[in-house]
C-alpha positions as CSV (number, residue, x, y, z in Angstrom):
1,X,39.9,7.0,103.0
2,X,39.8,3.2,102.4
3,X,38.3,0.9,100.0
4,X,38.2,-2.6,99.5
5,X,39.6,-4.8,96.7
6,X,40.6,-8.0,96.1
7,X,41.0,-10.7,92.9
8,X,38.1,-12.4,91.6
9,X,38.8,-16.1,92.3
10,X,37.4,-17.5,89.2
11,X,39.2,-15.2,86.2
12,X,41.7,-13.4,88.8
13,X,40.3,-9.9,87.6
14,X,40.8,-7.2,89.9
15,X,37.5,-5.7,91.7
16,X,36.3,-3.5,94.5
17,X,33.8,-3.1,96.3
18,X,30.8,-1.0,95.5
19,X,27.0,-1.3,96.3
20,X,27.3,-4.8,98.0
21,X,29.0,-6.7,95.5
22,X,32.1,-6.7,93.3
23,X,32.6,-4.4,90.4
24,X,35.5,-4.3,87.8
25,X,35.8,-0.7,88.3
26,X,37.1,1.1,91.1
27,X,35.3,4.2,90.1
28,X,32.0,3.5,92.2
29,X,34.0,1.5,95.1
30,X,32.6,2.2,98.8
31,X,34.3,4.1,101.0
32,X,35.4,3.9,104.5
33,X,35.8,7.1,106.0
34,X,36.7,5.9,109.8
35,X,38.0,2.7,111.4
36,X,34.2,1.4,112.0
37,X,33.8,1.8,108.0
38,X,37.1,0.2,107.7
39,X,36.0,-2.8,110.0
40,X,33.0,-3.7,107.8
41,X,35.1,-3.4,104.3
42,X,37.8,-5.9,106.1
43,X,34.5,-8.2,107.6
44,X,32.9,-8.2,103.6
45,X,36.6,-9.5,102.4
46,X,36.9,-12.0,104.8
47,X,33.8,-13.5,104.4
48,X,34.2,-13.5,100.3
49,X,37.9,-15.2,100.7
50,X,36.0,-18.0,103.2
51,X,33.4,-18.0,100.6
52,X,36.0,-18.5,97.8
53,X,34.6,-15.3,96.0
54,X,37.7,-13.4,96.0
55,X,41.5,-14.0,97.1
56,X,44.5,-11.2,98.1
57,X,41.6,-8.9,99.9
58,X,42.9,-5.6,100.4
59,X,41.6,-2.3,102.1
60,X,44.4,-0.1,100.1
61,X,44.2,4.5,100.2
62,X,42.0,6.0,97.9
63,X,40.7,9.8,96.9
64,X,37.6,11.2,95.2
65,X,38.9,13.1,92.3
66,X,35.8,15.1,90.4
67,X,33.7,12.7,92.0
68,X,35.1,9.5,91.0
69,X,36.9,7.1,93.1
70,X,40.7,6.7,92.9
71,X,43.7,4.9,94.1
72,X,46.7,6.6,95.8
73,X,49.4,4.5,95.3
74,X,50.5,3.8,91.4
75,X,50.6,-0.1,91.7
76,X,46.6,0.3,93.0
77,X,45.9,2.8,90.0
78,X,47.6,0.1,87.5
79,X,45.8,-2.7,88.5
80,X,42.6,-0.4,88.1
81,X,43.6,0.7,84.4
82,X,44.9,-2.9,83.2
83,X,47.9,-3.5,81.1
84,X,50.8,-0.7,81.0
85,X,51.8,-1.8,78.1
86,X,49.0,-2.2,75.3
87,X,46.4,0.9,75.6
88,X,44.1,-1.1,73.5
89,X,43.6,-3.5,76.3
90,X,42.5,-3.9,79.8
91,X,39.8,-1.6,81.4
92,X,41.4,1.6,80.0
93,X,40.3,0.4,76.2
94,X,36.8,-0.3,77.6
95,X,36.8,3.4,78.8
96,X,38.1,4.9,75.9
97,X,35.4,3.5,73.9
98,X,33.2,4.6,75.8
């Protein structure tokens, strides 16, 4: 599986996908499931970088773990949790307080 993220061109914050526009989170981020899926996530992130939404668009390997949303590789999972260094920080502070 497949899903789509890029950086937000006006703060640089990493988002995905999910439910026709960009969210912070990856947790909720569409997924492709075959090439045709993988054609219109790659169509969506072209037309956001031309509309200089988003730049470095990216259809990058995910999983659904208990129902949410993951990515594979670590460098995807990191910039989904924020700062490695400061757990008070980043989106993983803004889940812990949840």
């Amino acid at each position: 599986m497949k899903i789509l993220t890029a950086n937000r061109l006006g703060d640089g914050i990493a988002v995905w996908y999910a439910d026709g526009g960009w969210a912070e989170t990856v947790d909720q981020a569409d997924l492709a499931h075959d090439k045709a899926a993988e054609d219109r996530l790659e169509a969506i992130g072209a037309k956001a970088y031309a509309d200089n939404e988003v730049v470095d668009v990216n259809l990058i390997d995910a999983d659904v773990v208990n129902g949410i949303v993951e990515p594979v590789r670590l460098r995807e999972k990191i910039r989904a949790a924020g700062p490695t260094i400061r757990g008070d920080l980043g989106k993983q502070a803004a889940r812990a307080a949840q």
